[in-house]
Wavefront OBJ file of the C-alpha trace (Angstrom):
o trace
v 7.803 33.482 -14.496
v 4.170 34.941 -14.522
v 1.603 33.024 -15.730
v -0.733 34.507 -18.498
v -4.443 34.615 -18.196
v -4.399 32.185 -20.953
v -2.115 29.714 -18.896
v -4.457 30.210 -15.993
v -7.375 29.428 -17.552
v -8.503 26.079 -18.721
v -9.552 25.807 -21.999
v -12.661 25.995 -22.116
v -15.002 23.093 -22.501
v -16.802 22.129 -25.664
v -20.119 20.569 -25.442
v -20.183 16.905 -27.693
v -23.135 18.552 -29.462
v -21.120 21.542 -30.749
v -18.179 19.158 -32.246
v -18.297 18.743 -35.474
v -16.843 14.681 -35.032
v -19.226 13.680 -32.623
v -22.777 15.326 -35.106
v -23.283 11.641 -35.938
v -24.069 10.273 -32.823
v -27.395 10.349 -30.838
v -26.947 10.882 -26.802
v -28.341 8.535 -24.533
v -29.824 10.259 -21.638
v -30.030 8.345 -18.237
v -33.087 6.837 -17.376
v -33.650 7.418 -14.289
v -37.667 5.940 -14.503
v -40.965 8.169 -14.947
v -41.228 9.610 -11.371
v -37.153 9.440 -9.840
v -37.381 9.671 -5.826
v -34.743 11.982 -5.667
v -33.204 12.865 -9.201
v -28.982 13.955 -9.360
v -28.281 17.599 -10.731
v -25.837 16.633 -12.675
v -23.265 19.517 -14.238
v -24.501 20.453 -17.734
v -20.865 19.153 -19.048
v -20.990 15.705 -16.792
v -24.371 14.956 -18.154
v -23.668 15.838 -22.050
v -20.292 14.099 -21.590
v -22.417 10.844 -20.166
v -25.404 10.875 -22.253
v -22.670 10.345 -25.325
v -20.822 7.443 -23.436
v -23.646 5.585 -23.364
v -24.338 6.142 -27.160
v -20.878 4.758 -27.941
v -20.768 2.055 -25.405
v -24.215 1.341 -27.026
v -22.956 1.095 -30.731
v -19.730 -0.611 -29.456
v -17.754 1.810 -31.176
v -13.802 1.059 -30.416
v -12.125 4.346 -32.082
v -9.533 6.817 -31.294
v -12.445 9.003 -30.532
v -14.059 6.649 -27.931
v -10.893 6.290 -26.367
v -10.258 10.486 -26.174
v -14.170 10.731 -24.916
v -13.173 8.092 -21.788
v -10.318 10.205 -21.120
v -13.369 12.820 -20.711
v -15.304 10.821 -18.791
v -12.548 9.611 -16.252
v -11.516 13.237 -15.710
v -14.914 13.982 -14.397
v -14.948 10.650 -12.483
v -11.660 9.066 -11.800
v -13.552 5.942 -10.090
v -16.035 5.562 -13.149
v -14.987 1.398 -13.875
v -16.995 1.061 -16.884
v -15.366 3.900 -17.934
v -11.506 2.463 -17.085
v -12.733 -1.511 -18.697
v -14.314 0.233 -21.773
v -11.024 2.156 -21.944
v -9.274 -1.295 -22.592
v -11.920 -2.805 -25.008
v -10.978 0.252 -27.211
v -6.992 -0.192 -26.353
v -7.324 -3.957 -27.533
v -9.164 -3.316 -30.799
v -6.350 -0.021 -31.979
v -3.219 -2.363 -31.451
v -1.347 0.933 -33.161
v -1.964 3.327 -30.102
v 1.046 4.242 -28.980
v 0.390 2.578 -25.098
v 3.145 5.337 -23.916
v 1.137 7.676 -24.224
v -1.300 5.797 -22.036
v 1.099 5.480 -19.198
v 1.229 9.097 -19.441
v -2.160 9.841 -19.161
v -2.041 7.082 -16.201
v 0.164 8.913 -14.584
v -1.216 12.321 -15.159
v -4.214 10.859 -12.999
v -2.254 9.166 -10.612
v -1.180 12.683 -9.711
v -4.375 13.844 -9.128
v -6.378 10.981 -7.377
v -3.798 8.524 -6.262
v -5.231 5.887 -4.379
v -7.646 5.650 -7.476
v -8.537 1.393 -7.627
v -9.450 1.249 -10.985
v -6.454 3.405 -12.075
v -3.652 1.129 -10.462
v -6.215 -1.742 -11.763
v -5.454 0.366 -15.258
v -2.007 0.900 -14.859
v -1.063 -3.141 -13.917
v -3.047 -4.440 -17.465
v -0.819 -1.935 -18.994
v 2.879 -3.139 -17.594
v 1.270 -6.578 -19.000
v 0.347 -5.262 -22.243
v 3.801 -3.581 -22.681
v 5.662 -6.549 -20.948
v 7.473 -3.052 -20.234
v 8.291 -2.557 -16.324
v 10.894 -0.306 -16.242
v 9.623 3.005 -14.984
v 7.376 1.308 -12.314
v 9.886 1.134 -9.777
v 10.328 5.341 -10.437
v 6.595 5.846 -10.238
v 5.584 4.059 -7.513
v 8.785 5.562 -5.510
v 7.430 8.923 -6.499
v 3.795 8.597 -5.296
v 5.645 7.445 -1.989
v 7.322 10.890 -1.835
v 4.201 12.326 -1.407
v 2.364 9.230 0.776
v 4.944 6.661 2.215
v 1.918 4.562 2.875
v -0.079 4.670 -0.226
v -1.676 0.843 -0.271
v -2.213 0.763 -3.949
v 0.954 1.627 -4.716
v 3.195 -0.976 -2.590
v 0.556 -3.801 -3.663
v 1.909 -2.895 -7.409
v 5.187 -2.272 -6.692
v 5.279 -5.816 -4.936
v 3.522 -6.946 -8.352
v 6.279 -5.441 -10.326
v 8.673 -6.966 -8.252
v 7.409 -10.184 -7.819
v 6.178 -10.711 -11.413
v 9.606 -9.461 -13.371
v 12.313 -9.939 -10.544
v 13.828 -7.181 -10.152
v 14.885 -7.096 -6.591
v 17.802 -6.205 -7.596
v 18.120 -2.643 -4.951
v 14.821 -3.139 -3.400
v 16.636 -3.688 -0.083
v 18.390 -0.726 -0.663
v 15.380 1.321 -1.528
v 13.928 0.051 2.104
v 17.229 1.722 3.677
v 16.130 4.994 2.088
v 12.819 5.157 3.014
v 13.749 3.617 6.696
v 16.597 6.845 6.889
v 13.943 8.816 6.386
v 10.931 7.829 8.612
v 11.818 4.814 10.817
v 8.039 4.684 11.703
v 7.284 3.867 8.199
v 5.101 0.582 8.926
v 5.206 0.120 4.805
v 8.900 0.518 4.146
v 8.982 -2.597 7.439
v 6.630 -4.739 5.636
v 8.607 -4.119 2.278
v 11.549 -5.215 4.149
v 10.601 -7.927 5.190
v 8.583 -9.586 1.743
v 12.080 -8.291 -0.152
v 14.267 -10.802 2.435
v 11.589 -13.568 2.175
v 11.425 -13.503 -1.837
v 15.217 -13.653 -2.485
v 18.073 -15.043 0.416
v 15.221 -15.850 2.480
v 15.858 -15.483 6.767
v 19.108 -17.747 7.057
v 21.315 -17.544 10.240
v 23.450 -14.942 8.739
v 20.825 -12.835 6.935
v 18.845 -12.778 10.369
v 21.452 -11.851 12.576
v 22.049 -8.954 9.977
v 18.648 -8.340 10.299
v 18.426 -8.009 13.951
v 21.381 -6.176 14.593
v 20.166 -3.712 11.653
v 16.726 -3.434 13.646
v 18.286 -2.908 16.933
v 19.906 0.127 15.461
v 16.681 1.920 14.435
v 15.436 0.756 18.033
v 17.819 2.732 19.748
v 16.602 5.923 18.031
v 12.833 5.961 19.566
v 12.607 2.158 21.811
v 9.087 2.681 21.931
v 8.315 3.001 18.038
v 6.414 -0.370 17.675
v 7.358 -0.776 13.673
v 10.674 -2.410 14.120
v 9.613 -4.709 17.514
v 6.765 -6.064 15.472
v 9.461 -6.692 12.553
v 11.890 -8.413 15.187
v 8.722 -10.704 15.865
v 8.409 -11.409 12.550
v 11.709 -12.186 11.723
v 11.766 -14.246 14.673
v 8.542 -15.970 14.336
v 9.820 -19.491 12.776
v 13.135 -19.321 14.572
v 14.058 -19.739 18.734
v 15.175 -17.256 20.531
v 18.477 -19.184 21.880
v 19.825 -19.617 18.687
v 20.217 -16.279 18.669
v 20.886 -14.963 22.197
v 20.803 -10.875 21.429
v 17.700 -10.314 21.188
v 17.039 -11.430 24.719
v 20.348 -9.481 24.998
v 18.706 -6.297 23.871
v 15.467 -7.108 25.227
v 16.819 -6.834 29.003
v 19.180 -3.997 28.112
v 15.827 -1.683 27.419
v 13.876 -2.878 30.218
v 16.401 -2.073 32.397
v 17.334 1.436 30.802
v 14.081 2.011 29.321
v 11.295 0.687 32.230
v 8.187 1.976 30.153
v 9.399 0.231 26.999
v 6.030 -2.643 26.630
v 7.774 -3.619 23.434
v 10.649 -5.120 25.037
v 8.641 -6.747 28.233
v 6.294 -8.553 26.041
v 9.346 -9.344 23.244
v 10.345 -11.112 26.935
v 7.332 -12.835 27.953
v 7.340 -14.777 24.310
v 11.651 -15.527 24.980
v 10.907 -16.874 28.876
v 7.461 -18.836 27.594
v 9.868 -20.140 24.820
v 12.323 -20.919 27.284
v 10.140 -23.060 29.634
v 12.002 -23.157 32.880
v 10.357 -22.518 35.993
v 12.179 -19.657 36.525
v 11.716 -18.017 33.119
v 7.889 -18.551 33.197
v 8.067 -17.419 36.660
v 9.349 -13.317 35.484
v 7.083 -14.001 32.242
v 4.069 -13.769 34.838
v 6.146 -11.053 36.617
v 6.339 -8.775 33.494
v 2.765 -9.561 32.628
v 1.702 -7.930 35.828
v 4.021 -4.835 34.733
v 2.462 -4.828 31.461
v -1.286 -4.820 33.062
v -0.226 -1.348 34.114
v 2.527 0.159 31.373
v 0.100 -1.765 28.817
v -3.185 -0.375 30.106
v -5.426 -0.618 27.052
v -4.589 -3.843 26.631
v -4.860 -4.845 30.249
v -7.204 -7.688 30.059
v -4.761 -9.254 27.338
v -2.262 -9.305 29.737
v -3.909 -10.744 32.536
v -5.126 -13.628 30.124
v -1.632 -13.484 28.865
v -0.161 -14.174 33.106
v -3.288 -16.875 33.427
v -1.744 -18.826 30.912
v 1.699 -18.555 32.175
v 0.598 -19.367 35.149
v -1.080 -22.488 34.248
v 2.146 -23.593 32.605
v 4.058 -22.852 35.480
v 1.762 -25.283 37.627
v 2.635 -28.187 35.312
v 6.307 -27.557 35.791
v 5.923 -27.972 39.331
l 1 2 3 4 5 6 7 8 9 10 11 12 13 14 15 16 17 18 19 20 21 22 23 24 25 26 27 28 29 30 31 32 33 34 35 36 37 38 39 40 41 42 43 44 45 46 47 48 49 50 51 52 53 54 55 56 57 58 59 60 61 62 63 64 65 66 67 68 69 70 71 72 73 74 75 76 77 78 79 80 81 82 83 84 85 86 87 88 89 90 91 92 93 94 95 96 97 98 99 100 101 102 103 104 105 106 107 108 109 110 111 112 113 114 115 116 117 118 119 120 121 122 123 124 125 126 127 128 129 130 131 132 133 134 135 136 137 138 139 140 141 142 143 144 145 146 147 148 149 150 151 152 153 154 155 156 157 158 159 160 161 162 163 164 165 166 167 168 169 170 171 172 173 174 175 176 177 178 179 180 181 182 183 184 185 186 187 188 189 190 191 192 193 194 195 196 197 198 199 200 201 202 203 204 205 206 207 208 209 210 211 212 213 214 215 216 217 218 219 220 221 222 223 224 225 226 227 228 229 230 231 232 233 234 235 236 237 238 239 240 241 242 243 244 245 246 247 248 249 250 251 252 253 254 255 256 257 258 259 260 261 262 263 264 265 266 267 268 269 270 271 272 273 274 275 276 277 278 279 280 281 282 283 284 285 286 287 288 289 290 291 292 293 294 295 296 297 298 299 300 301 302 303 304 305 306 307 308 309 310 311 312 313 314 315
């Protein structure tokens, strides 16, 4: 299907002082003082559209009007704030507004400009208002189509989740995203605040969760995401009580010698361990991380000092 010129074109914009509803109200033009350093040349519409903000915001004036000149003022500055928080002054005082109709226009700009504070900001008051989560979980999904690591939108889908429990097939929905990029640092992180807010990181659910990591290991061993995930599963537990880690830890150094993630995963299981042996190939592998590690060679060599200082007190 061809578009017609009409479609093409935007309809065209009408200045305030040309509308017949707005003839009432006097502009307020921006004072920028008597002599302005260096003065903004602002658009003919973005000034016009301004001068009569102020005018409203300066009468207080909550009306359907207000809110549709906002609308204006947002679409010629998403970031405006005073424009977003005067938005919901006039929201509050016209409790008929159908607030779906909001969520549309929400979204509308969410497609546009979608790490846009003030309009997630926005967008949260209005879930509250509506007490009304249920396409959240759709939106925020479909901004992540787009950007898998948009911040705004995992904060508020965490919100959602958090706030109206429905973790329901969150887990699930990290699968997905995991299938599709295993690098995805976010869809990690979501893992791991899903399995923390509902069964928590029993025996079982971690050795789920470690064989289930080990899995995405084995398609790129040097993709940090899931080692850092293992560490943070791992972080309140020890390593003994569950022996594949260390398992799969050796398996990669010893099929995969460049691999830093599973020589350092080591150096925490032997420092853990605490035998004189185990601290004794924790300094080894901090030498061979000095080298395979090289930007963070001075860590290392801390790292081995330490060990080593250990070692001397089991002797």
């Amino acid at each position: 299907h061809k578009m017609s010129d009409d479609e093409e074109t935007e309809e065209e914009w009408i200045p305030f002082s040309q509308r017949e509803e707005w003839k009432d109200v006097i502009p307020i033009p921006q004072d920028d003082g008597p002599t302005p350093i260096c003065a903004i040349a602002y658009l003919p519409q973005f000034r016009e559209t301004m001068d009569y903000f102020r005018a409203v915001i300066n009468k207080d004036e909550r009306t359907e009007r207000a809110l549709e000149l906002t609308e204006e003022v947002i679409k010629l500055n998403s970031a405006n704030y005073t424009a977003w928080y005067y938005r919901r002054a006039i929201l509050d005082a016209l409790p008929d507004h159908d607030l779906q109709k909001e969520m549309q226009f929400i979204y509308s700009m969410a497609m546009l400009n979608p790490k846009n504070y003030q309009l997630w900001y926005h967008r949260k008051t209005m879930v509250e208002k509506t007490n009304d989560p249920s396409h959240e979980l759709d939106f925020t999904a479909e901004i992540f189509r787009d950007d898998a690591k948009n911040y705004h939108a995992w904060v508020h889908r965490q919100w959602v989740l958090e706030t109206y429990k429905l973790w329901e097939n969150e887990l699930d929905y990290t699968n997905h995203l995991l299938k599709l990029d295993f690098r995805n640092n976010s869809a990690w992180n979501q893992r791991y605040f899903v399995v923390s807010n509902t069964t928590g990181f029993t025996p079982d659910v971690t050795n789920r969760e470690i064989e289930y990591t080990f899995e995405l290991i084995k398609k790129a061993p040097n993709n940090q995401s899931p080692w850092n995930y293992l560490k943070g599963i791992m972080n309140d537990n020890k390593f003994k009580e569950f022996p594949l880690v260390e398992e799969k830890c050796r398996y990669y150094v010893q099929n995969f010698p460049s691999c830093t993630n599973s020589l350092s995963l080591l150096v925490e299981i032997n420092e853990q361990n605490g035998s004189a042996d185990a601290l004794q190939e924790a300094i080894s592998f901090c030498e061979s991380l000095e080298t395979l590690d090289f930007v963070r060679k001075k860590y290392w060599n801390y790292k081995k000092q330490q060990t080593e200082a250990l070692a001397q007190v089991k002797i």
